[in-house]
N, C-alpha and C positions, 0 to 999 in steps of 0.2 A: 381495078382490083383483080389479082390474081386469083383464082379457081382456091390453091392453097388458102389463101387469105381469105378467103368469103368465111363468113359467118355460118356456123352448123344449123340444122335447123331444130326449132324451140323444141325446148322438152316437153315432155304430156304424161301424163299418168300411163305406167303399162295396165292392160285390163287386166284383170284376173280373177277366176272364181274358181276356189277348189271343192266347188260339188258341181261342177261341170264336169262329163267326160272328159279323160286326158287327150283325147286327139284333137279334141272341138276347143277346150280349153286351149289346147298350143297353138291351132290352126287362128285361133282370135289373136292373140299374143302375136304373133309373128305377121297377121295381118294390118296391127297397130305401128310397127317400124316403119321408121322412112323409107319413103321408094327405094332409095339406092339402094338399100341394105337387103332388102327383099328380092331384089335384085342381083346382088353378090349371091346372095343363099340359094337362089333359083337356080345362077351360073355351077355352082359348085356340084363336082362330080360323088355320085357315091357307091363305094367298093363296098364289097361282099368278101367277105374272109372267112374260114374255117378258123372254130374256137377249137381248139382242145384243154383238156384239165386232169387231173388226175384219174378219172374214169374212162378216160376216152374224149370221141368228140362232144362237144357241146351245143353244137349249133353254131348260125353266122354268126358273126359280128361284123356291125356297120361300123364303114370308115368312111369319112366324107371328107372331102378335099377340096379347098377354096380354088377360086378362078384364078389363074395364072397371071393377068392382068388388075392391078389394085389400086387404087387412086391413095394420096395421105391422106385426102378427106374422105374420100370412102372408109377409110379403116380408123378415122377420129370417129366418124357414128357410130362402127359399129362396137370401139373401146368405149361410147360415152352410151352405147345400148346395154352391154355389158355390165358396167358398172350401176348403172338405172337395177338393172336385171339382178345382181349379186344383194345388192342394199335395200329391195325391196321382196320381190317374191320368193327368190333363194335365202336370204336374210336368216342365220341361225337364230333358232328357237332361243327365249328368253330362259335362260334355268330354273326362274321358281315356273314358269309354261309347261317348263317341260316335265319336274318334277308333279308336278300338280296330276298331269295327266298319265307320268305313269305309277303313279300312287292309284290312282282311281283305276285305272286299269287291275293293276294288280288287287286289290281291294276284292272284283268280281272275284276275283279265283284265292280262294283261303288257303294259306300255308302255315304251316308252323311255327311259332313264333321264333323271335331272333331277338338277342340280347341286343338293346339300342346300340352299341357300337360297330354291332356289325351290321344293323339297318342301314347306320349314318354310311357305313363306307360302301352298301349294296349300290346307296341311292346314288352317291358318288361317281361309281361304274356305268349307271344308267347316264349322270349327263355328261362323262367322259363319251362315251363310246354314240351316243346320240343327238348330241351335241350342234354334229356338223348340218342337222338337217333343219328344216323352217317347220313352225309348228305346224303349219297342214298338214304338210307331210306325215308329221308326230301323228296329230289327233286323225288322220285318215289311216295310220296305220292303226292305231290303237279301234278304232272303230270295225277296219276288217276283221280285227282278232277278237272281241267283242261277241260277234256276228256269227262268226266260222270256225269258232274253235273251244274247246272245252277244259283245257288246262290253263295254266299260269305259260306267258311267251320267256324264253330266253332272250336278250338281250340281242344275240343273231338271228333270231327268227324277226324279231320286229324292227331289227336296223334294214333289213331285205325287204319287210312291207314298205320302209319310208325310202328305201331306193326307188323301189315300183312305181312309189307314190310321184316322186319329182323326177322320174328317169325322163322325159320328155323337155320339158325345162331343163333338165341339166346337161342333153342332149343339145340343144338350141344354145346355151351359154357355150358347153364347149365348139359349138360350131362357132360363135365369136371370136372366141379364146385363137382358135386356128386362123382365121379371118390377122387378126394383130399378129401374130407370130410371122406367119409364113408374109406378109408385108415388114416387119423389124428384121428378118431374117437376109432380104434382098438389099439390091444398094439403095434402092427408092428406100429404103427405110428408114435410112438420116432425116429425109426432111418430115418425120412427123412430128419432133419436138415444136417444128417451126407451128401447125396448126396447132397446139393444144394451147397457145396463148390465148388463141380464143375461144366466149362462151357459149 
């Protein structure tokens, strides 16, 4: 049986707790991956860039770059870690989750009433715009603001808590994300259709 052909190895639950520190929580997560894959992420290089924005500079920003050298079965684990990773711990928030939690958020902080039409379309905005994050995220942001803060949040202030909250995670997905690309990108890239027949 060719290396390509071998069968990937078994799935397993990723760990996860989100009232764990974020670094302790990632470093377990990333510890739970197959060897190889730990391995690919180990090999891979990481730049340091100047951000700039409207103000000026902003600080670095990390750019991490996969190992030059990439197997199809290497890069089938880490598309079927990925996927494990998006469908479970990145997993958007359920709407009535999310609604639920920034009702009660909001609730703390009293505002002026609003004629229900324009409640219905506030609340709207919140699961547009909030949407894309997994309820930890949600309820961890909702809970630093809770904690730390004495008004009602904008919609921007608490979509930057749920960034904060999963930047780690979503730091490690897109390091997968580039892991599949920059292997689909190369000629070895044809023969990965050939591994995902198997499970």
């Amino acid at each position: 049986m060719s290396v390509a052909m071998m069968p990937l190895p078994e799935r397993s639950p990723l760990p996860f707790d989100p009232t764990m520190a974020p670094a302790e929580r990632c470093r377990l997560l990333v510890a739970a991956f197959p060897g190889a894959l730990r391995e690919i992420l180990a090999a891979g290089t990481l730049e340091h860039r100047p951000r700039f924005g409207e103000n000026g500079f902003e600080g670095l920003q990390e750019n991490w770059l996969p190992p030059a050298a990439l197997s199809a079965r290497q890069v089938a684990v880490a598309q079927r870690v990925l996927a494990d990773l998006q469908d479970s711990i990145l997993a958007p928030a359920e709407p009535d989750h999310l609604l639920g939690r920034v009702l009660a958020l909001l609730s703390h902080f009293p505002a002026k009433g609003l004629p229900p039409d324009v409640e219905r379309l506030v609340a709207m905005d919140w699961v547009e715009d909030l949407g894309e994050f997994p309820a930890w995220a949600i309820d961890d942001a909702a809970r630093a603001w809770r904690r730390t803060r004495k008004w009602r949040p904008s919609i921007a202030e608490l979509r930057a808590l749920c960034e904060e909250a999963c930047a780690k995670e979503r730091a490690v997905a897109q390091r997968l994300r580039q892991i599949v690309q920059a292997f689909q990108a190369s000629d070895a890239g044809t023969g990965l259709a050939e591994i995902r027949r198997f499970p």
